[in-house]
Steps between C-alpha positions, in 0.01 A plus 500: 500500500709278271845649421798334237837542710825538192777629518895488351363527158864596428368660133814511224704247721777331309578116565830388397506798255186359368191758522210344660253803388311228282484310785354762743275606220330168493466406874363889560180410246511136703454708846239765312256185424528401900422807625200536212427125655587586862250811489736643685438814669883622494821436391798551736862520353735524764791654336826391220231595251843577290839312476659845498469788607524655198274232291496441139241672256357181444461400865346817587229414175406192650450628877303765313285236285449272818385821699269596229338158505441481882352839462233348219408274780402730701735374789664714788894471442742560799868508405831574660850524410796236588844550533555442122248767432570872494208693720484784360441390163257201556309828702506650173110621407335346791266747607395487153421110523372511820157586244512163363596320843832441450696654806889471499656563804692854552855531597506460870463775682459423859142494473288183296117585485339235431196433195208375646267241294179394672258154476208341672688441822665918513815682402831320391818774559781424234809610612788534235844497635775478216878385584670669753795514710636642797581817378161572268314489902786643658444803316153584592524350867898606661391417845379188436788289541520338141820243480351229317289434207205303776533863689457699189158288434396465859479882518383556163217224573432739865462784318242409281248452777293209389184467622475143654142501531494520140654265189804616400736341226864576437668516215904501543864379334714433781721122585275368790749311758426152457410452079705271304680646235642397163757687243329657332428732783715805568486508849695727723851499655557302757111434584477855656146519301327280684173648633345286797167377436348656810517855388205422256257309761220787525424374089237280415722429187796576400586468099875473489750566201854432459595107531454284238324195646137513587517419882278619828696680791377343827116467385294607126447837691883549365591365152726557206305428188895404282566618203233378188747366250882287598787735481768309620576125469520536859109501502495206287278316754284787578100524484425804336122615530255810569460552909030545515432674825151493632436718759180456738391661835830603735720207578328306168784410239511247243757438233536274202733525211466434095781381341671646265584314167834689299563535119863308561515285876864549620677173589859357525606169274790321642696187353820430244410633146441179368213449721385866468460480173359169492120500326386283744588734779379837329176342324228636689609711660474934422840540338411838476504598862756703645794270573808497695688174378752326745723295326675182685765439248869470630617731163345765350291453216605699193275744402230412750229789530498499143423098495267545754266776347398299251296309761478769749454819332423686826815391651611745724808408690746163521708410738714182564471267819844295484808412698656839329197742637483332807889515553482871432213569730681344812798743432358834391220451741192613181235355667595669839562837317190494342255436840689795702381842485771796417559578825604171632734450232631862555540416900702156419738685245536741765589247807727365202701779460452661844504155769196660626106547458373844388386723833120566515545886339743372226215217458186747442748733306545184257161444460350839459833551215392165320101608508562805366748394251146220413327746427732722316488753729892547478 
């Protein structure tokens, strides 16, 4: 059975203030001629099918275009929903779809059934577990013990009852403990959502959503499939491509990936604005790309952006690497700010002001105040 892993699709996501709809538009059609190619048998999207919750009329067209092509293919779709997502309305309709094989997961419940495909070598169980936390399992399961986000996923994992003796492949959005991360990334306070790896080892795959950077946990049987288009210069250097999962008898798994080609490659230029804007350093190259420019000139050039656009018309963002910027970062501390999570920062202003660390309780009180607060919840 031959299965094409996405995920993070991030639909309506803004760049810079620059809408990369066009964008997503284009590599979507790129991904609908692999799977045509692939002859896949299903599609797995493990979840940030939106950039917001509440997505943009025009997002929700093209998730709605790309699902109506998949389903003209005849191909099984399998789709969950991330933390960017909202549940309940990606659920919208889908015992209505479930006609034309496209099953989107419910809002979690305490019980995942799972959708069962079958090929020459027996039945394939799809299990479709959408982002959760600590309190979504606690809910359903009080006695279990749930603290942390690897508890709330062991015991929804338990509960499911997989049958071993059969394939089984997971689809879920959670921060696995050990995948590198980038920016772009919104992961959660303090680390507290990492989910150890262990809790899925019963799966003959696992299709993971949430981090940006295609990357296996441990072995293939684990794997984030990253996000198909750059949103972040952070991810500059990534390898974007479409995760092919072949599936053979129990313990058989092969993957391979297709590489994905965008509309506008993201990329950072760096030098003074002479040699920026030097022919001989743009010519032949895609001036069109997306483009953070770094400029290495001791004073600020007048009216730079503006300059610069008429090369780089895609410019997105420019900073300045002098004695200035660097001066500044070694006294506000940027750089530092910008790698700590809102917690740490919160517990340093608080030793600060109080010549001691936050206790444990005023710790988790912190946290669960700032999640909530992230998700607008207050």
């Amino acid at each position: 059975m031959k299965l094409i892993h996405l995920s993070d699709l991030h639909l309506g996501k803004r760049v810079n203030e620059v809408s990369m709809i066009e964008d997503q538009e284009y590599i979507l059609h790129q991904i609908i001629r692999i799977i045509k190619d692939e002859n896949a048998d299903a599609v797995l999207l493990s979840g940030d099918i939106y950039d917001k919750s509440v997505p943009s009329a025009e997002a929700v067209t093209l998730f709605d275009e790309f699902l109506s092509r998949l389903a003209q293919l005849q191909v099984q779709v399998f789709a969950i929903s991330g933390n960017h997502d909202s549940p309940e309305r990606l659920a919208f309709g889908n015992r209505l779809m479930e006609g034309a094989g496209i099953h989107m997961s419910p809002v979690y419940s305490g019980e995942v059934t799972p959708i069962v495909l079958s090929d020459t070598y027996g039945d394939v169980n799809f299990w479709l577990l959408p982002f959760i936390k600590p309190a979504h399992v606690k809910r359903y399961y009080p006695d279990e013990g749930i603290e942390s986000y690897t508890d709330a996923c062991r015991v929804a994992v338990e509960k499911m009852c997989i049958d071993t003796s059969k394939r089984n492949v997971l689809l879920t959005h959670q921060f696995v403990t050990g995948a590198t991360t980038c920016e772009s990334e919104e992961i959660s306070v303090g680390g507290s959502d990492n989910v150890d790896a262990s809790v899925f080892e019963g799966f003959d795959y696992v299709a993971l959503g949430h981090i940006h950077g295609p990357q296996n946990i441990g072995s293939n049987k684990i794997r984030y499939c990253g996000t198909p288009l750059k949103y972040s210069f952070s991810e500059v250097n990534h390898y974007k491509s479409v995760t092919v999962v072949e599936l053979g008898t129990k313990g058989e798994l092969e993957l391979h990936t297709t590489p994905l080609t965008p509309r506008h490659d993201m990329r950072i230029v760096r030098g003074s604005f002479e040699v920026v804007t030097d022919k001989a350093f743009y010519e032949g190259t895609a001036t069109d790309d997306y483009l953070q420019v770094t400029l290495t000139d001791e004073d600020d050039v007048p009216e730079a952006i503006g300059k610069l656009r008429v090369i780089y018309p895609n410019i997105m963002k420019l900073t300045y690497d002098n004695t200035r910027t660097r001066t500044n970062q070694l006294i506000d501390g940027a750089e530092d700010v910008e790698r700590k999570s809102p917690l740490q920062l919160f517990g340093e202003l608080y030793e600060q002001q109080n010549n001691q660390p936050m206790s444990e309780q005023q710790a988790d009180f912190t946290r669960n105040l700032i999640e909530a607060i992230w998700e607008g919840n207050v």
